[in-house]
C-alpha positions in Angstrom: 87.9 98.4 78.4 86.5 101.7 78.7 90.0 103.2 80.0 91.6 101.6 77.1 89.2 103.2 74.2 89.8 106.6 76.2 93.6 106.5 76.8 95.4 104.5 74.1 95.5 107.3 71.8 97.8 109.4 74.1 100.2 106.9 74.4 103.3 107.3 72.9 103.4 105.1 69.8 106.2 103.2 68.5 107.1 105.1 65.2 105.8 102.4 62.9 103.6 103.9 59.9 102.7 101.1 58.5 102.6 97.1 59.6 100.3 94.4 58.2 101.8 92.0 60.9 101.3 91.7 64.6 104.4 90.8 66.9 103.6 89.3 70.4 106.9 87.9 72.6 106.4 84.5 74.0 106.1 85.7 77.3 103.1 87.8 77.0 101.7 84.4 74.9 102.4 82.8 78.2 101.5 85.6 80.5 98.0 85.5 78.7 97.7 82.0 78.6 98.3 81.7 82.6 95.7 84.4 83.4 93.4 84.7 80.2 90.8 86.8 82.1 93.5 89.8 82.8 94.8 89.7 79.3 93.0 91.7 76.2 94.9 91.9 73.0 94.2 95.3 72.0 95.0 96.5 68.2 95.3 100.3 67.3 95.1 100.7 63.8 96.2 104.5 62.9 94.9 106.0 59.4 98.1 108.1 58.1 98.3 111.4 59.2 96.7 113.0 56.1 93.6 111.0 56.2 90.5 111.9 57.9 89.6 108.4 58.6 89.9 107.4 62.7 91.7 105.7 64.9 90.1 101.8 64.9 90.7 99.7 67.8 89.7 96.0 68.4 89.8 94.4 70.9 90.4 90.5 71.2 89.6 88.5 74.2 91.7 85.0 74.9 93.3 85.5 71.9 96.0 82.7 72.3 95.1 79.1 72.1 98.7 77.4 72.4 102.0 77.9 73.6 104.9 78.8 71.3 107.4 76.2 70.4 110.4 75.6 72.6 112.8 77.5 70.1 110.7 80.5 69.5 110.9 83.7 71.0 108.1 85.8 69.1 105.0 84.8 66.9 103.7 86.9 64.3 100.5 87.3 63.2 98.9 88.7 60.1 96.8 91.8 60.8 94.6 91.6 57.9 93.1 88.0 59.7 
């Protein structure tokens, strides 16, 4: 985790500015499901650009308790929660 807290702010980010809800595909659902112990959710939450505030991250371990329904390809979850 210490890699993560280090490096995650030098990835390339995705363009969003603002987003009160997480998107996770079904198969990283599954993926973390089959091998909880190699899976961490991690959440960067950015201030905007004009704030001095810092970057938060959080880190949540096992953070899927079921599979997605047969028809669903994505769940989202509120960020706020």
């Amino acid at each position: 985790m210490a890699w993560m807290s280090e490096h995650v702010p030098e990835l390339p980010g995705s363009g969003i500015i603002y987003a009160l809800t997480v998107r996770v595909t079904k198969n990283e659902i599954l993926a973390a499901l089959n091998q909880p112990e190699q899976f961490i959710l991690a959440i960067a939450l950015v201030p905007p650009a004009e704030s001095s505030d810092a970057l938060q991250l959080h880190y949540v371990q096992r953070p899927f308790t079921r599979e997605p329904g047969f028809g669903e390809v994505s769940v989202n979850y509120d960020a706020r929660a």
